[in-house]
C-alpha positions in Angstrom: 13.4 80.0 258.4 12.2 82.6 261.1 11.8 85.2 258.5 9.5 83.0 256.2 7.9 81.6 259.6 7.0 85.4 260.5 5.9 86.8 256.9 4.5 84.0 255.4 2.2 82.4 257.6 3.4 79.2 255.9 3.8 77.4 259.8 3.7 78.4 263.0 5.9 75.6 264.1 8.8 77.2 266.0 10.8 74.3 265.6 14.1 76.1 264.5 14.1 78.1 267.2 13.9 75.6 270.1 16.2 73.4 268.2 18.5 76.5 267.9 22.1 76.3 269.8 21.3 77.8 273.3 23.4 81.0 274.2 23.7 82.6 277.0 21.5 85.4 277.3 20.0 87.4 280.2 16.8 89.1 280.8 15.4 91.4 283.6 12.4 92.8 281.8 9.3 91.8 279.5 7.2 94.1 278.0 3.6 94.0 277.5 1.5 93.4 273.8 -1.1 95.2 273.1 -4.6 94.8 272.6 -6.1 95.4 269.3 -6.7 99.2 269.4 -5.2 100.5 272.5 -2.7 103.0 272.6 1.1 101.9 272.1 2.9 102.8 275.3 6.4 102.9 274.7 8.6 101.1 277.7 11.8 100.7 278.6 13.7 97.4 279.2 13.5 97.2 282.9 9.7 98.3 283.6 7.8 94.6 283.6 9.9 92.4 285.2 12.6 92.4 287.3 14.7 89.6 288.4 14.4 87.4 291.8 13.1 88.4 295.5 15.8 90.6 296.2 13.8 93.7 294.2 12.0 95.0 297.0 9.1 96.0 294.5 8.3 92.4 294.5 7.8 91.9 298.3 5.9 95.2 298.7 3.6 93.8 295.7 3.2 90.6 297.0 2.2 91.8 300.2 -0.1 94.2 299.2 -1.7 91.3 296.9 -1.9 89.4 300.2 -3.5 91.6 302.1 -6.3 92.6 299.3 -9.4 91.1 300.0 -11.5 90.0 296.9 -13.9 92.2 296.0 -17.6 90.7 295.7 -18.8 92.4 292.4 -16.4 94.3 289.8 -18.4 97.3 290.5 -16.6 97.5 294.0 -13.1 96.5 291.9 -13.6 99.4 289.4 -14.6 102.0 291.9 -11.6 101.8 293.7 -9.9 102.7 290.3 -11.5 106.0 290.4 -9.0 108.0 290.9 -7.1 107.1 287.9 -10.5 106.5 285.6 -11.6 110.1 286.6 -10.3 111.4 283.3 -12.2 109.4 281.3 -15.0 108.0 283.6 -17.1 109.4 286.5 -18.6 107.2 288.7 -21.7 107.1 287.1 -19.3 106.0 283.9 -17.4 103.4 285.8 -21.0 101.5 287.3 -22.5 101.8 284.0 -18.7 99.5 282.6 -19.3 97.3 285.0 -23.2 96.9 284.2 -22.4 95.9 280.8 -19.7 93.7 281.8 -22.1 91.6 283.9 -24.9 91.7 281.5 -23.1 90.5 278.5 -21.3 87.7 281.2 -24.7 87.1 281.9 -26.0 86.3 278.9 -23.1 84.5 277.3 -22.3 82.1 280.4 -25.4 79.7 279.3 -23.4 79.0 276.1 -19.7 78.6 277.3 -18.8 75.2 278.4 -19.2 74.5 282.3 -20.6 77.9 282.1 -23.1 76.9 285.2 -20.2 76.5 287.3 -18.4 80.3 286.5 -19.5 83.3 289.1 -20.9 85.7 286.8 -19.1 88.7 288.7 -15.3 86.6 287.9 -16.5 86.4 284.2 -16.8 90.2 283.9 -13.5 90.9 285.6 -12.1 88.8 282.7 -14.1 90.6 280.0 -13.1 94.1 281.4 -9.5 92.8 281.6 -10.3 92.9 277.6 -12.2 96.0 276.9 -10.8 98.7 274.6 -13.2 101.6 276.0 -12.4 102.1 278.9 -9.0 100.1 278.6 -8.6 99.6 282.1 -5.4 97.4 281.7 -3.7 100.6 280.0 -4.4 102.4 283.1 -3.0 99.3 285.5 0.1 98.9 283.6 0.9 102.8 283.8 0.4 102.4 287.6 2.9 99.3 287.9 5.5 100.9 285.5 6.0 104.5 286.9 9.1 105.6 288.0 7.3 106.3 291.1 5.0 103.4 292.0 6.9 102.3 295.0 7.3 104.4 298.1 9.7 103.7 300.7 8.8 100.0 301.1 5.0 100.4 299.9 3.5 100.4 296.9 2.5 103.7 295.5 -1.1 105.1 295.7 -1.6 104.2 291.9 -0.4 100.7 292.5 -2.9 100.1 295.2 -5.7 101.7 293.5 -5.2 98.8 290.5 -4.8 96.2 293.5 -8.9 94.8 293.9 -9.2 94.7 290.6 -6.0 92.4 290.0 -7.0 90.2 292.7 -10.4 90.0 291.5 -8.9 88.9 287.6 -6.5 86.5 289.4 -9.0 84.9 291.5 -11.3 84.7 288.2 -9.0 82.9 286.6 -7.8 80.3 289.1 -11.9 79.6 289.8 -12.0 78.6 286.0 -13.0 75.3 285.3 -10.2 73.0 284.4 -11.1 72.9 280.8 -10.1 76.7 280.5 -6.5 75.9 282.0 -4.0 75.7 278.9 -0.3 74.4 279.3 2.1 74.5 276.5 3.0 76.9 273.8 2.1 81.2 274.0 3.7 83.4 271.9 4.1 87.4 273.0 5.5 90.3 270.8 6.5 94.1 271.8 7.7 96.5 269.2 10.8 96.6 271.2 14.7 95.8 271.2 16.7 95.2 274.3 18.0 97.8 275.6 16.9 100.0 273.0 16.2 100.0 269.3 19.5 102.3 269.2 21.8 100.2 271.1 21.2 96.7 269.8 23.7 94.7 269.4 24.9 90.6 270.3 26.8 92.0 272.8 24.5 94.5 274.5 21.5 91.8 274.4 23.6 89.3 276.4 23.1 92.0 279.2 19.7 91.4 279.6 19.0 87.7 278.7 20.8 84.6 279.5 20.4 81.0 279.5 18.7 79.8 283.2 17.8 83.7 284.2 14.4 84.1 286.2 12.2 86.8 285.2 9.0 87.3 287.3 5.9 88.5 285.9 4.5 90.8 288.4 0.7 91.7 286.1 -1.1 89.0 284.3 0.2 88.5 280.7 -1.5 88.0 277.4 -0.4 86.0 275.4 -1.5 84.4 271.8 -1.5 80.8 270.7 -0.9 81.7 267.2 2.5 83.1 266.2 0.5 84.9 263.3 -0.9 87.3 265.8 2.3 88.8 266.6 2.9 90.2 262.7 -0.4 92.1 263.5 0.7 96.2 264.0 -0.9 96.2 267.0 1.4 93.7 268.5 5.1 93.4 266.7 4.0 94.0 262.7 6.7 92.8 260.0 9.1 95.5 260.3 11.3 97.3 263.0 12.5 96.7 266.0 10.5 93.9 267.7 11.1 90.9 270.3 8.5 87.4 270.6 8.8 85.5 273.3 8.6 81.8 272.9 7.2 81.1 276.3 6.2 77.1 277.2 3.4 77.6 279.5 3.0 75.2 282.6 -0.4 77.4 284.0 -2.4 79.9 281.6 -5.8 80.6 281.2 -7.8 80.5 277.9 -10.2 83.6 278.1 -11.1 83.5 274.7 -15.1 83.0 275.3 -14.9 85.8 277.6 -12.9 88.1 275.9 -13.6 91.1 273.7 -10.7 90.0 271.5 -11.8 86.6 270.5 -9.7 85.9 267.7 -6.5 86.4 269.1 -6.6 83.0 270.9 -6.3 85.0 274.4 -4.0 83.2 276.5 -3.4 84.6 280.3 -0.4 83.7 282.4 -1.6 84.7 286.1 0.1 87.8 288.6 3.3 86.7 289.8 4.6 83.9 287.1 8.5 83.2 287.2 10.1 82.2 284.0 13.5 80.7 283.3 15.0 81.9 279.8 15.9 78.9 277.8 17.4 80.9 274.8 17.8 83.5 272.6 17.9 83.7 268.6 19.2 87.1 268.3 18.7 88.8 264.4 19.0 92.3 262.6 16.3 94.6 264.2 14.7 95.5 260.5 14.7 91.9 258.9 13.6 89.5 261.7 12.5 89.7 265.4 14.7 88.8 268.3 13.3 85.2 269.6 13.5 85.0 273.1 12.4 80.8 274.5 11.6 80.9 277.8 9.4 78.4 280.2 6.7 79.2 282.9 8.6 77.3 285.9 5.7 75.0 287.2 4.3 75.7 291.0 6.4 73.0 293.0 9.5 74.9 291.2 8.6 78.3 292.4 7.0 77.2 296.4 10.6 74.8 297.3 12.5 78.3 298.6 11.2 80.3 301.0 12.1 83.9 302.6 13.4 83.4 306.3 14.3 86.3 308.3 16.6 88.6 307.9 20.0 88.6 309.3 20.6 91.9 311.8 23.4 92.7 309.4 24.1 92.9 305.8 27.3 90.7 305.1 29.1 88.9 302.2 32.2 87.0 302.6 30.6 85.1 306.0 30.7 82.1 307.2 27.9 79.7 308.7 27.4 76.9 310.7 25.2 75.0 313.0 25.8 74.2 316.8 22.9 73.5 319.6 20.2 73.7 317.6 21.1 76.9 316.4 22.2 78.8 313.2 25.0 81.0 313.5 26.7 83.2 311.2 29.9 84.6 311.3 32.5 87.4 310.2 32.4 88.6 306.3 32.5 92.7 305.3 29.2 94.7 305.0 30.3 97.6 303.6 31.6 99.6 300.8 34.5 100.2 302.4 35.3 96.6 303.0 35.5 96.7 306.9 35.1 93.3 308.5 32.4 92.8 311.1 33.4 90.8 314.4 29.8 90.6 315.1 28.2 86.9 315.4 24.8 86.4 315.0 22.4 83.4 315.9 19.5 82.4 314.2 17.1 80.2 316.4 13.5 78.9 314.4 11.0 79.5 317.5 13.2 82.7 318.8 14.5 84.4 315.4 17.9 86.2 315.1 19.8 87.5 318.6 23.4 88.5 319.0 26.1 86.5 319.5 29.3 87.0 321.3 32.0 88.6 319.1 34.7 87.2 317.7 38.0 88.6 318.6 39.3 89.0 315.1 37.6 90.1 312.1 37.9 87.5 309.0 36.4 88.2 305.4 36.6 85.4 303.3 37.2 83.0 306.6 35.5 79.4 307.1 33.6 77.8 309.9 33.0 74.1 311.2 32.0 72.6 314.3 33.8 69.7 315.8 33.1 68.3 319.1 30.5 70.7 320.5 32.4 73.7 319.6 32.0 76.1 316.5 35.5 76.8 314.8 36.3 80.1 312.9 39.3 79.5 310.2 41.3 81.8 308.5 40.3 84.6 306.2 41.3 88.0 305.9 41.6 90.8 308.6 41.7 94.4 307.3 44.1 95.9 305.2 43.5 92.6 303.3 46.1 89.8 304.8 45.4 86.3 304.9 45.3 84.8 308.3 46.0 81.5 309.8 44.5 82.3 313.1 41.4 79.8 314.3 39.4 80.7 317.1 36.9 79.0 318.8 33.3 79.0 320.8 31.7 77.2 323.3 28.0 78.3 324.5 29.5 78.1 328.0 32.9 79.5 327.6 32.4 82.4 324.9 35.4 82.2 322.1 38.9 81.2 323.0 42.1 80.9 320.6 42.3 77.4 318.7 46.2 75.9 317.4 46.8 78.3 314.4 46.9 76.5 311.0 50.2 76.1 309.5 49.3 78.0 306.3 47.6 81.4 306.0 44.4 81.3 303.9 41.6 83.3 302.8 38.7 82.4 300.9 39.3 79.0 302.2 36.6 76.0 302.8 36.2 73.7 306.0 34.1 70.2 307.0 35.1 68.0 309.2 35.3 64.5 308.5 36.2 61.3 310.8 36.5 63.4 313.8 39.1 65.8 311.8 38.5 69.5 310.8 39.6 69.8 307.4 41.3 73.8 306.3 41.1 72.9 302.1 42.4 75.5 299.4 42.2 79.2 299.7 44.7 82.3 298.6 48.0 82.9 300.8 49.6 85.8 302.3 48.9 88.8 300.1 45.7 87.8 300.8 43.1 89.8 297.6 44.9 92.7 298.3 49.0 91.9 296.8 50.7 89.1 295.5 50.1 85.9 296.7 48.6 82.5 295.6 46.2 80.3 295.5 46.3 77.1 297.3 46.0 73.4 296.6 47.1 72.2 300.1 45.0 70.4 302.8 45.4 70.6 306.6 43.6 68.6 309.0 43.1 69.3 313.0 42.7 67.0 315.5 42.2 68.2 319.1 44.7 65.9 320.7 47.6 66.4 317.9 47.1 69.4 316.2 47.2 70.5 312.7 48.7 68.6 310.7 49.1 68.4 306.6 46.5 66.1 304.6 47.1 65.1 300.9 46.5 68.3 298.4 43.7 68.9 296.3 44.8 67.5 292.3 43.5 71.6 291.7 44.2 74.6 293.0 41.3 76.7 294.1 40.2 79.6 296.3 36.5 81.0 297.2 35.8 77.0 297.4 33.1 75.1 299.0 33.6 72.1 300.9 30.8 69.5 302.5 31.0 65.8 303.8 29.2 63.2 301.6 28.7 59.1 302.6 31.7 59.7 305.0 34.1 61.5 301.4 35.0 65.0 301.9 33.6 66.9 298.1 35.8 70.1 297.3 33.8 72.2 294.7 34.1 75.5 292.5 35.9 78.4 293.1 38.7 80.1 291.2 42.2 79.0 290.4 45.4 81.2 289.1 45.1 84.6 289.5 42.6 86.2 291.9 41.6 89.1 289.9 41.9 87.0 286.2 41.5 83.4 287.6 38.7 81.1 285.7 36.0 80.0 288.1 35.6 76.5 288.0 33.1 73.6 287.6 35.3 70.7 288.9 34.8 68.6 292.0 37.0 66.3 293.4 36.6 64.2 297.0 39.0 62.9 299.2 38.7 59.4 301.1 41.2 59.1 303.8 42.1 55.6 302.5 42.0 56.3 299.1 42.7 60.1 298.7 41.4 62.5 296.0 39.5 61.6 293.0 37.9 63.6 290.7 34.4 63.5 291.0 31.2 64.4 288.3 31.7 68.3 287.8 29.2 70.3 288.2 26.8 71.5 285.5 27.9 75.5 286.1 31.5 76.5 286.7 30.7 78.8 290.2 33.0 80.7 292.6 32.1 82.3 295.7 29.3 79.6 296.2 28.1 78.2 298.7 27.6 73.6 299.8 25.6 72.1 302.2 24.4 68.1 302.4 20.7 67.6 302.4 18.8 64.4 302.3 22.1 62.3 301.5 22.7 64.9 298.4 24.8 67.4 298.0 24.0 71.0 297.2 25.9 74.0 295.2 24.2 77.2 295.5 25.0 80.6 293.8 28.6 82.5 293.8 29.6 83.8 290.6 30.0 82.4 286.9 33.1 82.6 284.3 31.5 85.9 282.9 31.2 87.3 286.6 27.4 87.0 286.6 25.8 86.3 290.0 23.8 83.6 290.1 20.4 82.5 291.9 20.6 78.4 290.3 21.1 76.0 292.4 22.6 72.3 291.4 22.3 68.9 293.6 24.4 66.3 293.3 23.5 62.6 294.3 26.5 59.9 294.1 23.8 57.3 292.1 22.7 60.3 290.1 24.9 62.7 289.2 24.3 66.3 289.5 20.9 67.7 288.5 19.4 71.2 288.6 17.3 72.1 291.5 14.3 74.7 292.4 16.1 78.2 292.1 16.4 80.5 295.1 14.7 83.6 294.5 17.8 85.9 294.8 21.2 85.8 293.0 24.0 85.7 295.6 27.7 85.5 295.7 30.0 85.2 298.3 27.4 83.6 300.5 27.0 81.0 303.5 24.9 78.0 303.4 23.5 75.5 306.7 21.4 72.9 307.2 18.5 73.0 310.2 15.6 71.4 311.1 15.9 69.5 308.1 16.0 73.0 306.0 18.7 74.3 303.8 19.7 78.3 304.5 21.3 80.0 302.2 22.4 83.8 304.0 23.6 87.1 302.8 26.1 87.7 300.3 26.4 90.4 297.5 24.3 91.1 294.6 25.3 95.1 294.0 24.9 95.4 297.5 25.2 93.8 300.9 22.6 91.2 301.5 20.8 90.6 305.3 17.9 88.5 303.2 18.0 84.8 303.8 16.0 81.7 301.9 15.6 78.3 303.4 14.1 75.3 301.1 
């Protein structure tokens, strides 16, 4: 059906597409169509888009978009391209573009609807955007796809010599009146295979696209609203390797009186878009394209997560928890040479991030909980890879002192308290992840007048667990069981009433290990950790007793192995891994 869709021109309708079976696919690049006549520029997977806010070409953009004012007149835009015009265009050449771009502008606003209410100079930002000769967009995406175009933690010199003209286009756009704004379906084709033409393959394309992956659109993006466009050879053509994306648009821009290309029902998604991938119809590179669905996620979906400070230290395997006021995080490894850190650090809103005072033992994989004014560190494991049953624990005015040991060792363990009693729930015994031991189904409970004690054991054994307290039930969710190195991560949740004991509860929609819970707003939250095919993850899933579970904003980095807290009516989630040690933190 895709074939005679593409050839044919019989519909445009990509019914049997969306209605496709989703797989699970992943993505962390998109690459550009053309305009009619401008030079193909051949791209590699990864150029376009990258995944999340951990890529630290995203925050240096972002900022330097920021801090670009809007220039008055394009003239002022276009100058400051000089430098990489200069071949083409003096600056004689580049004043006489923009001329012409306000003079047609001018002369065509008077027969565009609402055209009375459109600044002249914004129009022509959009018409050059569209122009052939010079084609200035050519130059912009060179800039934005070198190998160099970010140095140290700035953008390169290239990158901000493109800047006033993109913010001038973006701030064009969004002044459109709302009768230009277009939300729903945009098609956009690349003569293009992921990774490579060479390397196709089902296998190799579930490397770069899967089902709920954000991909962030850093340039503006045009797109068609005719599928026919793309069999055009100066977007995908009918044979080859070539890629469409199905995109469902929540915010474009139709530029199609102001463009130079009318006829291709010009469609632009603005700087800085994030996508989820929906699916992907994967076919043989010379018959059909690849389909790739994805949908523009809309603006209260991208602004819910916010980035926080930074942690002093990069850690994964931490633990965090909230006493005084204050956030603290504690113990995990942030290194490639897996040494624990004893170092505590406290995060306060007004004040930011200071020291702590150290724990005495270093714990990876350990758990923490505060009960009656004092913040409890549990378990984990100390170097060389053994699981501990040590507890210690702090008091603002007493520094750490040694807490009742549990009766079981445990790492990768989960803690809440509930009723007055610190719960110690799951983890992996004795050999700790470094030789033979086990994973755990047993519960132990503390109380400061009797001690640990045993509680009822989870129906399921599982380690790298999260645990949270829910209209007064303690929730165990995620996390491995069996093996540690071949164990399944799980979706199951079970909760444990003290008068009723466990139950299984909804499971979540994504099995996850090395996630992270917290309770906000009377529902409970699972956050990141690691999927069945060890992919990190960045979803995030919210589960409310009257409701079930239900997907929730994103946050912008993937993180495993990560710690989670609720302030000021905020939920944190801190460090972790993500082919690296993470310091960045996100609070929605």
């Amino acid at each position: 059906m895709l074939f005679y869709l593409i050839l044919h021109h019989k519909s445009v309708r990509p019914s049997k597409v969306e209605l496709g079976r989703p797989r699970q696919v992943h993505c962390n690049s998109i690459t550009m169509p053309r305009k009619k006549g401008r030079p193909r520029m051949a791209r590699s997977a990864a150029e376009e888009s990258e995944v999340g806010e951990a890529s630290g070409w995203y925050r240096a953009l972002r900022m330097a978009f920021e801090d670009t004012e809007v220039p008055t007149t394009l003239e002022a835009a276009l100058l400051s391209m000089q430098p990489l015009l200069q071949e083409e265009l003096d600056a004689e050449g580049i004043v006489e573009i923009a001329e012409g771009c306000v003079d047609r502008m001018r002369r065509k606003l008077p027969s565009v609807p609402h055209g009375d209410s459109i600044d002249v100079q914004k129009a022509a930002a959009i018409n050059a955007y569209t122009l052939n000769e010079p084609a200035i967009h050519k130059y912009c995406t060179a800039a934005f796809t070198a190998s160099d175009r970010l140095r140290g933690r700035r953008p390169s010199a290239k990158v901000l010599q493109c800047m006033p003209f993109y913010v001038l286009l973006d701030a064009a756009l969004r002044h459109l009146p709302e009768y230009y704004r277009y939300k729903g379906r945009v098609y956009r084709g690349m003569k293009w295979c992921f990774p490579t033409p060479q390397d196709h393959s089902p296998e190799v394309l579930c490397d770069y696209f899967y089902e709920g992956r954000k991909v962030i659109w850093f340039v503006p993006k045009s797109t068609s609203q005719d599928l026919r466009v793309m069999e055009t050879e100066d977007f995908c053509g009918l044979v080859g390797a070539r890629t469409i994306f199905h995109v469902q648009a929540s915010l474009g821009f139709n530029i199609e009186r102001f463009s130079a290309f009318a006829r291709e029902k010009n469609i632009v998604i603005p700087m800085f878009a994030q996508m989820e991938v929906l699916h992907v119809e994967r076919v043989p590179p010379l018959c059909r394209p690849d389909i790739v669905a994805m949908r523009q996620l809309e603006a209260e979906e991208e602004a819910d997560w916010q980035r926080a400070p930074s942690m002093p230290i990069k850690r994964t395997g931490l633990a965090a928890a909230v006493l005084g006021g204050k956030l603290y995080v504690l113990g995990g490894s942030n290194d490639n040479v897996y040494v624990e850190t004893l170092f505590v650090e406290r995060f306060d809103p007004r004040a930011g991030w200071q020291r702590a005072p150290s724990m005495p033992t270093w714990r990876n994989g350990l758990a923490a909980a505060v009960l009656d004014g004092q913040l409890y560190a549990l378990g984990g494991s100390a170097r060389g890879g053994n699981a501990l049953d040590t507890v210690e624990r702090f008091d603002p005015g007493a520094g750490w002192q040694r807490a009742p040991s549990m009766t079981t060792e445990r790492t990768g363990l989960a803690a809440a308290v509930l009723d007055g009693q610190l719960y110690a729930l799951g983890g992996y015994a004795r050999g700790g992840n470094a030789r033979g031991g086990k994973d755990l189904d047993t519960v132990e409970r503390f109380d400061p007048r009797a001690g640990w004690q045993r509680a009822p054991s989870m129906p399921t054994k599982r380690y790298d667990l999260a645990a949270a307290v829910l209209d007064g039930q303690l929730y165990a969710l995620g996390g491995h069981d069996d093996d540690f190195y071949g164990g399944n991560a799980l979706d199951t949740v079970e909760r444990f009433d003290p008068r009723a004991g466990w139950q299984r509860a909804p499971s979540m929609p994504t099995k996850r290990s090395g996630l992270a819970a917290a309770v906000l707003d009377g529902q409970l939250y699972a956050l990141g950790g690691r999927d069945d095919f060890g992919r990190y993850l960045y979803t995030v899933e919210r589960f409310d007793p009257r409701a079930g579970w239900q997907r929730a904003p994103s946050m912008p980095t993937e993180r495993n192995g990560l710690a989670a807290a609720v302030l000021d009516g905020q939920l944190y989630a801190l460090g972790g891994y993500l082919g690296g040690y993470l310091d960045t933190v996100e609070r929605f």
